[in-house]
N, C-alpha and C positions, 0 to 999 in steps of 0.2 A: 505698307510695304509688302508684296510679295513673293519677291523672290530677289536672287544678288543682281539682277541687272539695277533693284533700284538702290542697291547700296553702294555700288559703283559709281550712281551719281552721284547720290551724298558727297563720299569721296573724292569725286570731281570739284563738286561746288565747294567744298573744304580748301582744297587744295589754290581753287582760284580766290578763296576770299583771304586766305592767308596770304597769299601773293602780294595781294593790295597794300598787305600791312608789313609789306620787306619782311615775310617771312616763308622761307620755302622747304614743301618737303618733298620727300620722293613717292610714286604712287603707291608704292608697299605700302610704308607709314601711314598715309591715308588712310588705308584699309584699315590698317592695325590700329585705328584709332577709332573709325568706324565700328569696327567691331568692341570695343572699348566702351563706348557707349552705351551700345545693347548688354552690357554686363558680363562680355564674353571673353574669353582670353586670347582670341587671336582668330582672323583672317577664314585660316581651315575649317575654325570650330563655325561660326558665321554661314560660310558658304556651305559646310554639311548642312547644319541645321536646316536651313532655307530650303536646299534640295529636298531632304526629306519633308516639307510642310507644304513643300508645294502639288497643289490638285488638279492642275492644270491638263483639259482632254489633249491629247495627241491633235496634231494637227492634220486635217486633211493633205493628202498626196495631191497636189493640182498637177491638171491635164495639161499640157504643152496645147495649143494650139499651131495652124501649120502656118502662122504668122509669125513673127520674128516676135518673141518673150525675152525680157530683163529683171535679169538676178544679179543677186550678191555673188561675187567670185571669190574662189582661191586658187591662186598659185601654186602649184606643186612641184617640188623641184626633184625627186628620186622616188615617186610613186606613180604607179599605173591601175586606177581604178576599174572594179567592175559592177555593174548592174548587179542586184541581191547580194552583195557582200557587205560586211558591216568593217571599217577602218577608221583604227584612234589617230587623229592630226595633231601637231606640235607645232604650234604657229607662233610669233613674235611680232612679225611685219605690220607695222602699225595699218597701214591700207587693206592687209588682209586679217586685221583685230575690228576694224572697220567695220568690214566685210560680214564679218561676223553675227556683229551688234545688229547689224540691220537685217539679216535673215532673221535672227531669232526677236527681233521685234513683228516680222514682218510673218509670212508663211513658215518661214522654218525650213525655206530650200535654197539651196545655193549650188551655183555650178565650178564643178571641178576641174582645171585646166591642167593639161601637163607639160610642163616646162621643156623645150628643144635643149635648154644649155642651165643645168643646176647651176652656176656659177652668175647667172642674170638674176641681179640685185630688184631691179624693177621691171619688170615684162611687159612688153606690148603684146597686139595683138599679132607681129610677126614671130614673138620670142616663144609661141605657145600651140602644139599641134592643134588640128584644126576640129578634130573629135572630141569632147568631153565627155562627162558624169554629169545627170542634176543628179543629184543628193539630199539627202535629208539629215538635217542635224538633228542630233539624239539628244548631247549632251556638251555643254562649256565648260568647264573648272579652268578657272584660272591656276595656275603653276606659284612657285616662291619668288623662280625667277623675275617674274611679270611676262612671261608670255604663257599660252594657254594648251590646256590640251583638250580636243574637240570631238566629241566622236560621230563619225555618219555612215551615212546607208545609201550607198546607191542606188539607185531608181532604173536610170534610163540613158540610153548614148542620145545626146545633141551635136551639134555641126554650131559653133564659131561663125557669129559673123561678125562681130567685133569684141574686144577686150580691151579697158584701160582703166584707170584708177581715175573714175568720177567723186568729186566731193572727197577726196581723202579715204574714197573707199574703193577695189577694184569690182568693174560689175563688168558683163556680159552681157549680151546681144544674140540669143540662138534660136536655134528652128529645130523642130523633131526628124528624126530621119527613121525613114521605112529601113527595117532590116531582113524583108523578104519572107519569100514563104520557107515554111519546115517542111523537110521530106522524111520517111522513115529512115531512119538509119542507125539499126539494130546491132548491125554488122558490126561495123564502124565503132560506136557506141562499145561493143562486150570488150574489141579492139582497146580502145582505149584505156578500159575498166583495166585490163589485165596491163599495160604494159605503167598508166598509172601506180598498181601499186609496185612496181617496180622501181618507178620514179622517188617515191613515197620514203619506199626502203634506203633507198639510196644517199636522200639527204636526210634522214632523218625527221620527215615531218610525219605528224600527227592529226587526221583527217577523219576520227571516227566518223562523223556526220556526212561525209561525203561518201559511204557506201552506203547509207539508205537512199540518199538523194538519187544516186544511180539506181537503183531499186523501181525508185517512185516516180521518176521521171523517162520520158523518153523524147522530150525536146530539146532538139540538136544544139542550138545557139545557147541553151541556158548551163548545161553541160559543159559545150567545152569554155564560158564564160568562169563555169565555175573551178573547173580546172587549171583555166589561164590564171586566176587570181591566187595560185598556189603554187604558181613554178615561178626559178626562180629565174631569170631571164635580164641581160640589158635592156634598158628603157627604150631604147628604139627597136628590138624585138619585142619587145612585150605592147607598145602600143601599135604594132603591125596587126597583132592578134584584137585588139580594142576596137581598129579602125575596118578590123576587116566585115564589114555589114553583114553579108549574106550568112542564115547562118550554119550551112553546108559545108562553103569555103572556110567559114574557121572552125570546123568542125575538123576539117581535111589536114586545114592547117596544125593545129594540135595534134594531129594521129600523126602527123610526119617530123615533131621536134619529138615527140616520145619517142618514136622509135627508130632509137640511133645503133643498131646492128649494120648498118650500111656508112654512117659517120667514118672518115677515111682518116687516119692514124700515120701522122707523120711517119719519117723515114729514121728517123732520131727516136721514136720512141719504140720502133717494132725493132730496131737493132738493140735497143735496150731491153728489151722482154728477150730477146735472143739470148743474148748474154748474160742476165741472171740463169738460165736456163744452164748455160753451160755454168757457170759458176759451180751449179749443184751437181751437174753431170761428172765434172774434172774431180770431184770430191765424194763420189758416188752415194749422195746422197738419195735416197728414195722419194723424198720431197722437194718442192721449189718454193723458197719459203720469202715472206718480205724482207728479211734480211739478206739475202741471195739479191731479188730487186732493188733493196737500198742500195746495195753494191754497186751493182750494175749502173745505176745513177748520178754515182758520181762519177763518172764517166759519160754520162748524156750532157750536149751541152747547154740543155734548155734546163736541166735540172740543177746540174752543177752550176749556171750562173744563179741562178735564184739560193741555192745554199751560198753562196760566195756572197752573194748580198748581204743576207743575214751576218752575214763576217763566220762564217763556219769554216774550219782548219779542214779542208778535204782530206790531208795525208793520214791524219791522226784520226779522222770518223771513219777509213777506210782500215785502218791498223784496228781500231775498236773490232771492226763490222769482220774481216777476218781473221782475230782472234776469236769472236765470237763463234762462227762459222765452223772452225779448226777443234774448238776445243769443246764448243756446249753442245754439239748435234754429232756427238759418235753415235750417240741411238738407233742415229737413222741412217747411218750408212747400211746399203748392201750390195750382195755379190755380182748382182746383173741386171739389167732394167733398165729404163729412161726415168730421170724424176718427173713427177705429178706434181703441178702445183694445188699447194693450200688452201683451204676455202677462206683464207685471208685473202691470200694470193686474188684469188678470182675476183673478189669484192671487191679488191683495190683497183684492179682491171675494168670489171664493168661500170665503177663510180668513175672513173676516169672521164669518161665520153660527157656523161651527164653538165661532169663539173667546165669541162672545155666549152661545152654550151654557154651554162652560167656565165662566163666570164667571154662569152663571142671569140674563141677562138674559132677558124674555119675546119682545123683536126688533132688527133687527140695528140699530148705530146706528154713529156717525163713529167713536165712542170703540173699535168693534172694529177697526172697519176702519185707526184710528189703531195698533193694535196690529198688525194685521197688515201696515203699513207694515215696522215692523223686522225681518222676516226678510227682508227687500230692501236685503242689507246692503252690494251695491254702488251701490245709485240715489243720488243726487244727494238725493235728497227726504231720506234718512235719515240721508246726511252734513250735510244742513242742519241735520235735528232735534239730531244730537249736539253738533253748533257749538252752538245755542243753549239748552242742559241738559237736551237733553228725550229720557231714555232707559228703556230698556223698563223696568227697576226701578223706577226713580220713578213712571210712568203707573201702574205695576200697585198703587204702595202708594196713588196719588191713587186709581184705582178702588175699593179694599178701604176707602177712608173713604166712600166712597159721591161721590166727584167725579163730575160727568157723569152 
């Protein structure tokens, strides 16, 4: 035996020879008995060991030919793959467990499909855009549950010419697609570098390795390939960016989702940044602070329906927000001037556009800018929101019904 796919058979033949004898177990059991055997105490300890004993070379990366090629497929229902990126899978779908087994008996590539509708139980070939990933699986462990989690490597975009679950397992039918020539594009390139880490800041992600790649690279298509697989985007924006071949045009296309200075701002949320304004002006306050905004907000109606979801009492978070206001910021009152807003203020202002994106709004409104309140996770305004139920899980599931 070298490795857990042949323990999984054992397992298998266990299972079906018990059967015979009116006796039945579940495939966990199996395992845990399997392992049992070997002197082991369970399932994990089994699957580690084997991992680690195993000497097996890497498998060669095979070339597509510009013939039509068949792989093992997977179905993906909320991810948009890229070429050079590495992504762990969490699969259960017996046809795409299938799927699986047969890559890694086979080459060790399988092609990645992404799903039109997460909610299609079984996909055909119309239920799955027409661009894929071949990929390269790294690694299987099976899970507690009995499904798995799987990790690969993208390789290369193919074009779909058929998909469907042959033998209990789904496979693919693809062909290579030319992605055109590379032009210098330096410009463009420093462009994105910079409005990147922008983007970066804003949600919070963590990319050391992608400022040397910029560094070290200066081809267009692998750049913003690697950029798209780091924003965070609806699924049918993000595989706009997958499908877009040339690799120029999604070059262009990523310089113009990053840079949302021109993003147009409802008319609901630019009266609501108005009126924090005054808020702090009426109170002559030298600052314009998130709590001045929070105010403001419950009065936007795209903001105030989304707190009203969460079941939050508006009159009593408004009485909070100015007594607050009234009584903890005499500091900053003075004698003449317009208030300046806080380098909170501004933060919560520029995450705003970002996050509208994120969620396919077409402009910015309270309801983003109410999200990008809780990465302000020392402000006063956000310890109000929490006192009164209203926290980023809830907003995001009232947003996902279509609140606000």
């Amino acid at each position: 035996m070298r490795d857990f796919r042949d323990a999984k058979a054992m397992a298998q033949t266990l299972r079906e020879s018990l059967t015979t004898k009116a006796v039945t177990i579940s495939h966990s059991e199996s395992l845990e008995l399997v392992s049992k055997m070997f002197g082991l105490a369970d399932w994990n300890t089994l699957s580690a060991l084997l991992h680690a004993e195993r000497r097996e070379p890497a498998a060669p990366v095979a070339q597509l030919k510009t013939a039509t090629a068949l792989y093992p497929a997977v179905p993906l229902r909320d991810l948009v793959p890229f070429p050079n990126a590495t992504y762990p899978l969490f699969v259960g779908r017996e046809s795409t467990v299938q799927a699986l087994n047969q890559a890694f008996d086979g080459g060790r590539e399988v092609v990645l499909a992404i799903q039109r509708e997460a909610a299609v139980d079984d996909p055909r070939l119309s239920d799955v855009y027409e661009i894929g990933i071949l990929s390269q699986l790294l690694e299987l462990v099976p899970l507690e549950d009995g499904t798995f989690r799987v990790l690969t490597r993208g390789l290369r975009r193919v074009a779909l010419r058929s998909f469907a679950a042959e033998a209990l397992a789904y496979q693919a039918a693809v062909v290579e697609v030319s992605e055109g020539a590379v032009r210098d594009a330096r410009e463009m390139i420093r462009r994105i570098y910079q409005h990147f880490q922008d983007y970066t800041a804003a949600h919070g992600i963590l990319v050391p390795d992608l400022w040397l790649f910029f560094d070290s690279t200066r081809d267009a298509g692998q750049i913003a390939d690697n950029v798209a697989a780091r924003m965070k985007l609806p699924i049918k924006d993000k595989y706009e960016l997958l499908a877009t071949l040339d690799p120029m045009k999604r070059l262009e296309r990523i310089d113009a989702l990053l840079d949302l200075s021109q993003r147009p701002v409802s008319a609901n949320y630019a009266a609501t940044k108005r009126l924090a304004l005054e808020h702090a002006d009426r109170r002559r306050h030298q600052y314009t602070t998130l709590e001045h905004l929070l105010l403001a907000m419950t009065e936007d109606a795209n903001a105030s329906a989304v707190m009203c979801a969460c079941d939050a009492d508006l009159d009593k978070l408004r009485q909070g927000l100015v007594q607050y206001l009234d009584n903890e910021l005499k500091h900053i009152v003075i004698d003449a001037g317009r208030p300046e807003p806080t380098a909170a203020f501004k933060r919560v202002d520029q995450r705003a556009p970002f996050l509208a994106q994120e969620v396919g709004y077409p402009e910015v409104t309270g309801v983003n800018a109410l999200v990008a309140l809780f990465a302000e996770t020392r402000s006063p305004a956000a310890r109000l929101l929490a006192e009164h139920g209203v926290s980023r899980g809830r907003v995001d599931k009232a947003i996902a019904r279509g609140v606000g």
